[in-house]
KOLBAGU-914749 format. One record per atom (N, C-alpha, C): residue in one letter; x, y, z. Coordinates in steps of 0.2 Angstrom, whole numbers, plus 2048, in hexadecimal, padded with zeros to 3 digits. Example, Ala and Ser with C-alpha at 12.3 -4.5 7.8 and 13.67 -1.06 7.14 Angstrom:
2
A8427E4827;A83E7EA827;A8427F0827;S8407F5823;S8447FB824;S840800827;
This chain:
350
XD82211187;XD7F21618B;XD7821418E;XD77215194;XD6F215197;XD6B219198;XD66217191;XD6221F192;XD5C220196;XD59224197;XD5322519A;XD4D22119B;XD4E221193;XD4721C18F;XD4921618E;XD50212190;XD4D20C192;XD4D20B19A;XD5020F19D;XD4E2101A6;XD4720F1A7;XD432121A4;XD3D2111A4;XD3920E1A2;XD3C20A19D;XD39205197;XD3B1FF19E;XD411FD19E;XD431F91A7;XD3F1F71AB;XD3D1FD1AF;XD392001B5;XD331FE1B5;XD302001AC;XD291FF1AC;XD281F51AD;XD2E1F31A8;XD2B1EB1A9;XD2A1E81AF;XD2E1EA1B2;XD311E81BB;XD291E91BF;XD261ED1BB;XD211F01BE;XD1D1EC1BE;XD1C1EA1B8;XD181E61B4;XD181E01B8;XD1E1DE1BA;XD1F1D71B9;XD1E1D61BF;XD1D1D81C5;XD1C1DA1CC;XD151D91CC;XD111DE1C7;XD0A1DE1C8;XD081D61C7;XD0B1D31C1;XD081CE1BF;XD0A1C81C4;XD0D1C71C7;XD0F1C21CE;XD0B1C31D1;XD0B1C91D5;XD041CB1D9;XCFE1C91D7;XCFC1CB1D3;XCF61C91CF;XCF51C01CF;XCFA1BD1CB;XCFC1B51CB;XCF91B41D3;XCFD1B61D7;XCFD1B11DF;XCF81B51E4;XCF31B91E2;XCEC1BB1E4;XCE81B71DF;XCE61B61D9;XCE31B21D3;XCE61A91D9;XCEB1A71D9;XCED19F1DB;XCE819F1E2;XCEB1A51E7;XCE71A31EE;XCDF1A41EE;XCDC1A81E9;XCD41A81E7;XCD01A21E7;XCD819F1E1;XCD51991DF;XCD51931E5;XCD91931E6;XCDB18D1ED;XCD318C1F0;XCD41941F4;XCCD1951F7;XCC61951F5;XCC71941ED;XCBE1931EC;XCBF18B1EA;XCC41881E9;XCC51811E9;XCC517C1EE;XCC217F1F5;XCC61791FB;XCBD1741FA;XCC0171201;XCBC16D202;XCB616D206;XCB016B208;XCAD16D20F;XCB016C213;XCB5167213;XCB816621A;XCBC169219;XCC216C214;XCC6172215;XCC4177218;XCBC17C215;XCBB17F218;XCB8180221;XCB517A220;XCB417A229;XCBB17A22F;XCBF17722A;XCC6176230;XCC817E230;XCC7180229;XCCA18822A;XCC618E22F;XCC018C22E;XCBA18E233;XCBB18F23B;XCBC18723B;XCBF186241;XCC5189243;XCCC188240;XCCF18A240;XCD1191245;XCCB196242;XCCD19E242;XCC519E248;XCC319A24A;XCC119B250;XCC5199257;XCC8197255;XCCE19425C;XCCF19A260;XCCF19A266;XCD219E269;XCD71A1269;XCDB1A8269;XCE11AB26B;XCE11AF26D;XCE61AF273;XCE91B4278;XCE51BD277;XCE31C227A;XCE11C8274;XCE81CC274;XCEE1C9279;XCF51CC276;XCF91CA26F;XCF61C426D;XCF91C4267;XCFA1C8262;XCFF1C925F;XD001CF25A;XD031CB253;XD011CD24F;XD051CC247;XD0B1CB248;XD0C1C5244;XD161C3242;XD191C024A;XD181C524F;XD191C0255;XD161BD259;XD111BD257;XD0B1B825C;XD0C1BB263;XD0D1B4268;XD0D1B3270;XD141B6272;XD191B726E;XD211B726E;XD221BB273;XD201C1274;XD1F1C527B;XD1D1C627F;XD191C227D;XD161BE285;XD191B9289;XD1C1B5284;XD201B0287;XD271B328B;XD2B1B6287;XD311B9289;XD321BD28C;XD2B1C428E;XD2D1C9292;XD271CC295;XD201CB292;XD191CE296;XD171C929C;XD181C4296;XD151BC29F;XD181B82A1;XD211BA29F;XD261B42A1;XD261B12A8;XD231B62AB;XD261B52B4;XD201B22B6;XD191B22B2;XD131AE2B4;XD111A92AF;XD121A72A9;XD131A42A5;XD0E19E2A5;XD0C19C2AA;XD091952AA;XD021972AD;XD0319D2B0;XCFB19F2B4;XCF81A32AC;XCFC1A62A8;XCFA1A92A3;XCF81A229F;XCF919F29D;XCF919A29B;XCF219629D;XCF11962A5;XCE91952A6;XCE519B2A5;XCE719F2A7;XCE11A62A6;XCDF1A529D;XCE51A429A;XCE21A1292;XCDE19D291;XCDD199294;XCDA191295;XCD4193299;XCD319629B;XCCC19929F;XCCA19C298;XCCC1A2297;XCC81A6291;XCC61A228C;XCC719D28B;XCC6198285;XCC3193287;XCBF19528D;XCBA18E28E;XCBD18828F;XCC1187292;XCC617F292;XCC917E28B;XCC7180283;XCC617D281;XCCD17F27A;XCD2179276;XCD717D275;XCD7183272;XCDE189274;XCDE18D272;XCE518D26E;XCE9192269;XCEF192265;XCF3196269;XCF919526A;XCFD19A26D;XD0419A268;XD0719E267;XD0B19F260;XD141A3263;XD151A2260;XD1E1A5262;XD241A225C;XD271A925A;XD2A1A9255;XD2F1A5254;XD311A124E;XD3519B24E;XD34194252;XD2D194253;XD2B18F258;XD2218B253;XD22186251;XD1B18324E;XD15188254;XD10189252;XD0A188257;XD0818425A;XD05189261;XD06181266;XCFD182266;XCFB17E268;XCF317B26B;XCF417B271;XCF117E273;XCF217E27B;XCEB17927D;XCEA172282;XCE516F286;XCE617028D;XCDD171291;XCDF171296;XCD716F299;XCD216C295;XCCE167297;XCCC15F299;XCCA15A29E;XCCC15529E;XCC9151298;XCC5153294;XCC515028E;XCCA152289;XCCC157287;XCD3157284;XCD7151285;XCD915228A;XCDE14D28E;XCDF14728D;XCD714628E;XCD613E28D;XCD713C283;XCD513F283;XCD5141278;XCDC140277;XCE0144278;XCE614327A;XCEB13D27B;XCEA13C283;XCEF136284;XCEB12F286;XCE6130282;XCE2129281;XCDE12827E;XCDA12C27B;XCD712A273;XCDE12B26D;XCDF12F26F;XCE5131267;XCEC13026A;XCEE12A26F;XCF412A272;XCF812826B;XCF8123266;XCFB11E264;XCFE12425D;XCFA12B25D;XCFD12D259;XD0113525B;XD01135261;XD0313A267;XD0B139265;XD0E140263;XD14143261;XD14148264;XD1A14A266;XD1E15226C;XD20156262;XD2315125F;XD2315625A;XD2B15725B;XD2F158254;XD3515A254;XD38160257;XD35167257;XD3616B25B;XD3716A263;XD34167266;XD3416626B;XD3A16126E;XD3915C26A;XD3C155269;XD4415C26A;XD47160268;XD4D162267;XD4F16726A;XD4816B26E;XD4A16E274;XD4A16927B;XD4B16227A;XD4D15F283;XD5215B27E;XD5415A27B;XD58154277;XD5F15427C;XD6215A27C;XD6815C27C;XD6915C285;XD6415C287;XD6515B28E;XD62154292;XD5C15028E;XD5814A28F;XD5914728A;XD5E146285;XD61142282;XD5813D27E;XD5D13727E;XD5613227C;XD5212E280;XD50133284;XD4B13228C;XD45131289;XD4012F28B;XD3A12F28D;XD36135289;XD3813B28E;XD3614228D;XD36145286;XD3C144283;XD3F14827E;XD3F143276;XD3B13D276;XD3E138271;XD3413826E;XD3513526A;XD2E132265;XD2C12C262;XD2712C261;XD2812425E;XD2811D262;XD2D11A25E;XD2F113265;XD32111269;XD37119269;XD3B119271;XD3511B275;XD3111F274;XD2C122278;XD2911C27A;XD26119275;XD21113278;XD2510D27B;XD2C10C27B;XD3010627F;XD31109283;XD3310E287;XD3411128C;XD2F112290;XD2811328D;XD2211528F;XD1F10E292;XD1F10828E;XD1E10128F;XD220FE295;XD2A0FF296;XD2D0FD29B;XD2C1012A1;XD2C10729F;XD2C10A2A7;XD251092AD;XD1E1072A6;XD191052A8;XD170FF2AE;XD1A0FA2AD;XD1E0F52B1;XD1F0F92B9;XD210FE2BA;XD221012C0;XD1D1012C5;XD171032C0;XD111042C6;XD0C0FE2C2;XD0D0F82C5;XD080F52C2;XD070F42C9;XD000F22CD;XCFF0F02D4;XD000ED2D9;XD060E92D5;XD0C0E42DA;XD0F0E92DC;XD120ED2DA;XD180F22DA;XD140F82DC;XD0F0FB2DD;XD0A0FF2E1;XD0C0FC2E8;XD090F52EA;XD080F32F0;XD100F12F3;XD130EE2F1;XD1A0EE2F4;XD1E0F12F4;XD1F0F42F0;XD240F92F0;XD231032F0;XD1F1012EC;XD1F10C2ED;XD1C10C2F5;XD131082F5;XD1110A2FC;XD1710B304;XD1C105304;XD20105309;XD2410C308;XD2610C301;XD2C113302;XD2A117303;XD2111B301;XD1F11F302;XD2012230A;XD1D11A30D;XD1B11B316;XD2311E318;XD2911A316;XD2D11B318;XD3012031A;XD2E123310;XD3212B310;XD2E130316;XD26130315;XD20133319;XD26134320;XD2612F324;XD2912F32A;XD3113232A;XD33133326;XD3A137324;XD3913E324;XD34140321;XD30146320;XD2F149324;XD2B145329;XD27147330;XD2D148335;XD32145336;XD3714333B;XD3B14B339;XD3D14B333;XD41152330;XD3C158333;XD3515A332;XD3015F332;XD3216033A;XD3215A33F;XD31159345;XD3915C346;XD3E15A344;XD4615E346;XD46165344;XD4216833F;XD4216F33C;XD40173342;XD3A171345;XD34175348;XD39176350;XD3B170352;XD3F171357;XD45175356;XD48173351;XD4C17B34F;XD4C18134E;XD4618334E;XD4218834B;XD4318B346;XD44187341;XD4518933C;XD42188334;XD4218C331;XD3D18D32B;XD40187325;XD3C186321;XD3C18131D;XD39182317;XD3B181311;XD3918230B;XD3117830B;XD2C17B30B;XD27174309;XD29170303;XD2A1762FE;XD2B1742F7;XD321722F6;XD351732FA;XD3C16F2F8;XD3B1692FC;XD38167300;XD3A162307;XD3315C303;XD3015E2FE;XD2A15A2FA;XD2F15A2F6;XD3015D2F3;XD3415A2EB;XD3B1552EE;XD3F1542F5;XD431502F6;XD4114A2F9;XD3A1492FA;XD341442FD;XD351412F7;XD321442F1;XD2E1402EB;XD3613D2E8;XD3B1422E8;XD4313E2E3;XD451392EA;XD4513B2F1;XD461332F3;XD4112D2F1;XD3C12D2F1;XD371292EF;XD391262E8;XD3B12A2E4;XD3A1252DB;XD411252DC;XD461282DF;XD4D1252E0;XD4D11D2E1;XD4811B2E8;XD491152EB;XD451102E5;XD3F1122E5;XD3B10E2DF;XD4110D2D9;XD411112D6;XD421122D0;XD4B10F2CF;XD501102D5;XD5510B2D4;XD591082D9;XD531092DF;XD541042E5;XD5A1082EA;XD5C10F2E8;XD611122EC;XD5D1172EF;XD6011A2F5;XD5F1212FA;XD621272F6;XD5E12A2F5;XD601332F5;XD621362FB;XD61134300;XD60136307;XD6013F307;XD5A142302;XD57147302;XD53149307;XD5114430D;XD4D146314;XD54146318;XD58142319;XD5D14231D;XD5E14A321;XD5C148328;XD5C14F32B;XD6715032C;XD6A14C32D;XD6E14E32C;XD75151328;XD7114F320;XD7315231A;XD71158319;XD6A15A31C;XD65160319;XD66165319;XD6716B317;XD6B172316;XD65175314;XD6317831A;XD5C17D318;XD5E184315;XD63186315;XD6518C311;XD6618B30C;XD6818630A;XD6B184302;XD6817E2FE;XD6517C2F9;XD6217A2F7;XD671722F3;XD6516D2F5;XD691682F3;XD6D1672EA;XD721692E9;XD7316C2E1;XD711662DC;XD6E1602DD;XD6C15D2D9;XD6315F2D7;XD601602DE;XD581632DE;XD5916B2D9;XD5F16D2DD;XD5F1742D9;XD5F1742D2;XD6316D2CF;XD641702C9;XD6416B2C4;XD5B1682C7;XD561682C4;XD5016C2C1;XD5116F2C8;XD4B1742C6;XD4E1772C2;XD5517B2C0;XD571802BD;XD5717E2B5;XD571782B7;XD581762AE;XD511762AE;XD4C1742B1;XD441742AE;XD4217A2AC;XD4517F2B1;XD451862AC;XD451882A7;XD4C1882A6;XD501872A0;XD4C18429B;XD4A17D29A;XD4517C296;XD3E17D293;XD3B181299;XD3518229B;XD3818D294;XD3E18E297;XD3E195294;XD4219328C;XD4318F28A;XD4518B283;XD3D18C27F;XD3A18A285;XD31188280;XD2F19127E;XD31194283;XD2F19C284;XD321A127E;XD3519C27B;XD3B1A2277;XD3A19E270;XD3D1A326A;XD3E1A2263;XD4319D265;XD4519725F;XD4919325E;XD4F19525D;XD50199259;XD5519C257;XD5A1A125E;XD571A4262;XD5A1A6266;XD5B1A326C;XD5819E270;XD5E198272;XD62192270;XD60194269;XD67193267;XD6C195266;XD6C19A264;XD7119E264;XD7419F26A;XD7019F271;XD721A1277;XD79199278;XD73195276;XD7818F278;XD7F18D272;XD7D19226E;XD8718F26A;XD8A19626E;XD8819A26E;XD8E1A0273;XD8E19E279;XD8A19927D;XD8B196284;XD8A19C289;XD8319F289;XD811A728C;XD7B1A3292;XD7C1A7296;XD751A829A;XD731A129E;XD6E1A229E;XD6B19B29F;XD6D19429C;XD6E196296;XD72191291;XD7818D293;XD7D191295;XD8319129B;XD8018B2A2;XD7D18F2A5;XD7D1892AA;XD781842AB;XD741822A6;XD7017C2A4;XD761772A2;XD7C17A29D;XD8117429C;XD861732A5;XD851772A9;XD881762B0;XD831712B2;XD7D1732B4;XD781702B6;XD771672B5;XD791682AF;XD771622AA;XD7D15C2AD;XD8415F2AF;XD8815C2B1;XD871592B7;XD8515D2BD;XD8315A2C3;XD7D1572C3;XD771572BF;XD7414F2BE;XD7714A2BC;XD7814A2B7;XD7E1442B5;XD811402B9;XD861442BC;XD8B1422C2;XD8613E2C8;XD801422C9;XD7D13F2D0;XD7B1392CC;XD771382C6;XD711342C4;XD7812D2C1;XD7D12F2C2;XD811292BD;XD831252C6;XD821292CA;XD851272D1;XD831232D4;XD7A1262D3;XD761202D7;XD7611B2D0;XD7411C2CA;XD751152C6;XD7D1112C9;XD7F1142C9;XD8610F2CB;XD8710A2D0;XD8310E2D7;XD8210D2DD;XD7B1062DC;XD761062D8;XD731042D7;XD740FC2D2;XD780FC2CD;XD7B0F82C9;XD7E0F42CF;XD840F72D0;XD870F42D5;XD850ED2DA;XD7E0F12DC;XD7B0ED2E2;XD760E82DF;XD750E82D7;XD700E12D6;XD780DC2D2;XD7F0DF2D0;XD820DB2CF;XD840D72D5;XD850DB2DC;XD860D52E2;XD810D12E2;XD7C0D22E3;XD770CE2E5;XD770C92E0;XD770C92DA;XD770C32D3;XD7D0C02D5;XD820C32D7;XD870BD2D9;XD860B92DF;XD830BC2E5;XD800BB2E9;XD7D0B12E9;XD770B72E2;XD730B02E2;XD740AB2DF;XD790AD2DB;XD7E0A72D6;XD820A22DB;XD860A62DD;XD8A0A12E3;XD8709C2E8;XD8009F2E8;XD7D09A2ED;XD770952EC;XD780932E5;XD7508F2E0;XD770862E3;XD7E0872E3;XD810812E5;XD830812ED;XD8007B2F0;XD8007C2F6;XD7F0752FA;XD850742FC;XD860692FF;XD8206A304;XD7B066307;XD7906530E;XD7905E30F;XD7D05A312;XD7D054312;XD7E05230D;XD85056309;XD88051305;XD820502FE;XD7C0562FE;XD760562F8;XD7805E2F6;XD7805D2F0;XD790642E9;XD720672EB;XD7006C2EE;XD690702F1;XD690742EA;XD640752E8;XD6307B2E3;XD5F0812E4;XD610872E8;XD5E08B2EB;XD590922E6;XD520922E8;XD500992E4;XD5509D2E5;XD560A12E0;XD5A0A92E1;XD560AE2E6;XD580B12E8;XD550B52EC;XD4F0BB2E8;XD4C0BD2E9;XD490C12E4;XD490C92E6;XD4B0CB2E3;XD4B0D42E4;XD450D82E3;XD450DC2E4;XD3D0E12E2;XD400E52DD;XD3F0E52D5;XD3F0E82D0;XD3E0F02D0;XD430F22CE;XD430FA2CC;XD420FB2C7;XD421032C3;XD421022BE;XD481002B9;XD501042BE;XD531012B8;XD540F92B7;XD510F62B9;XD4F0F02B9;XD4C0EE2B5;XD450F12B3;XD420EF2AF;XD460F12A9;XD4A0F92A7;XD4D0FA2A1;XD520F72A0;XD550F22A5;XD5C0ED2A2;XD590E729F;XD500E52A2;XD4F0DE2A1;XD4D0DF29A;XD490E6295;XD470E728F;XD4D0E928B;XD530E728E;XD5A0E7287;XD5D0ED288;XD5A0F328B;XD5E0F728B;XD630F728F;XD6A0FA28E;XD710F8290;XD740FC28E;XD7410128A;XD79108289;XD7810B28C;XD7F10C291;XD7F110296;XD7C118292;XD8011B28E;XD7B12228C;XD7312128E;XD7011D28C;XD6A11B289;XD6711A292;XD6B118294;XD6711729E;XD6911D2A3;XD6E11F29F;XD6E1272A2;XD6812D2A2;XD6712A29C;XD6112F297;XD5B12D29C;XD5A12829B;XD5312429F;XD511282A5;XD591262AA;XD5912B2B1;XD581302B0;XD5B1342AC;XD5813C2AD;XD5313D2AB;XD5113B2A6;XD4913E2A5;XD4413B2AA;XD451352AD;XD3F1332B5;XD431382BB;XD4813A2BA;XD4913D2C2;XD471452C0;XD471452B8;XD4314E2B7;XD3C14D2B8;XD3B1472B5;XD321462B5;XD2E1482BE;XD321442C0;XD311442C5;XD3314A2CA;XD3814E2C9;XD371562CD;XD321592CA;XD2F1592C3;XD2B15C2C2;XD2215D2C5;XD221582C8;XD1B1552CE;XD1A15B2D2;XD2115E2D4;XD1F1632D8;XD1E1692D8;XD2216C2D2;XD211722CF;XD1A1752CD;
């Protein structure tokens, strides 16, 4: 039978033993803290002088800000923070997500990605909000994919390739631009700027980047009511990621195993890059396989009954050029490349 007096006899230890835990882990953190270092203490100093936002609240930090106070202004809030802090970094916080450092000085910058480049990480969280959409890209990877990719794409703009090949395409596209503006105006018709630049820059690293036509200026392609469903649904997915960063982990996740919302049509979206970016690689392969044949076949050649040994002719290098001369050759892996430079690359004008 359970009497009274040991209920209480129970009770009181439970009491006891509760106090004494608390007591233990206030007595351990006292201790921590009268044992740090001068540099521990300076960096904690530091630390709790860092700017933040003055909507920050307990347990959810920024989290309301991100997902429903400043979602629709999100990146102007973002500077007005960066203003209130002197240029200088501020903490921005959202639950189930590390703290983020926010920079927005040209000496940060430069501290950043070139004094401290060689140990410059995006960090696993990040690295696994683009994975599933930029795979082993550029964008989404660390370490030595990052830097062989960062190595070979560099290749693209060294000043031969400034002067031969982007300045021409640029002129090229320029006059395609102008030709388009000149058919709108005569039709009287309205035009989106920011769409007609963003199909400028993707025809431009199209050519460069693997030697084929987007024909994004093409006045007879052009659909001014409706936006080209490749341009579109880039931007959509940059959203999409841009609102992945805005949100707890746990909740686009969760969105994406029920396949809800925006979740839903990023895997649409994802589809119709694919499709285009595998089109032009194909288009693009194709056309340096003939030319190698090309230039194979015309190695051997009788003139007056003499074996001629002819140079090959020589092509102007793109990137997937460069990435098939540095070994890469899985097709996943050149898929991945493309998309993350054709996303890089929309992103210039947003």
């Amino acid at each position: 039978m359970w009497s009274y007096a040991q209920h209480a006899s129970n009770q009181h230890s439970v009491v006891l033993t509760g106090t004494a835990l608390v007591v233990a882990l206030l007595g351990w953190k006292v201790l921590v803290h009268a044992l740090r270092t001068p540099e521990q203490k300076a960096a904690d100093e530091s630390f709790r002088r860092i700017h933040r936002p003055a909507s920050t609240l307990p347990l959810v930090g920024n989290t309301l800000d991100a997902m429903f106070f400043q979602t629709g202004r999100f990146v102007d809030w973002m500077a007005d923070q960066s203003a209130l802090a002197d240029g200088k970094p501020w903490l921005m916080s959202i639950i189930g997500q590390p703290p983020t450092f926010v920079i927005s000085s040209p000496e940060s910058y430069e501290d950043l990605f070139k004094t401290q480049l060689h140990i410059l990480e995006r960090g696993a969280t990040m690295s696994y909000i683009f994975k599933d959409f930029l795979g082993e890209g550029i964008i989404a990877v660390d370490g030595h994919k990052w830097k062989q990719q960062r190595k070979t794409a560099s290749h693209l703009f060294t000043n031969r390739m400034m002067r031969d090949v982007m300045s021409k395409e640029v002129r090229d596209k320029c006059i395609k631009l102008r030709d388009l503006l000149d058919h709108c105006a005569q039709q009287g018709k309205t035009v989106s700027m920011k769409s007609l630049i963003s199909k400028f820059t993707s025809d431009v690293f199209t050519k460069i980047g693997f030697g084929e036509e987007l024909h994004g200026l093409d006045a007879s392609k052009l659909d001014l009511e409706q936006e080209h469903p490749f341009f579109q649904a880039i931007d959509d997915m940059s959203r999409l990621l841009q609102l992945r960063c805005q949100q707890p982990m746990f909740l686009w996740r969760l969105k994406r195993w029920l396949n809800l919302g925006e979740e839903r049509e990023g895997k649409k979206n994802m589809k119709i890059i694919k499709a285009i970016v595998n089109d032009v690689m194909a288009q693009s392969l194709a056309r340096k396989s003939a030319s190698l044949e090309h230039d194979t076949a015309a190695q051997g050649i009788t003139e007056d009954g003499n074996y001629v040994l002819r140079e090959p002719k020589t092509e102007t290098k793109d990137l997937l050029s460069f990435f098939l001369e540095s070994g890469l050759t899985d097709a996943q892996q050149l898929q991945d490349m493309a998309v993350n430079f054709f996303f890089a690359d929309s992103r210039r004008n947003s």
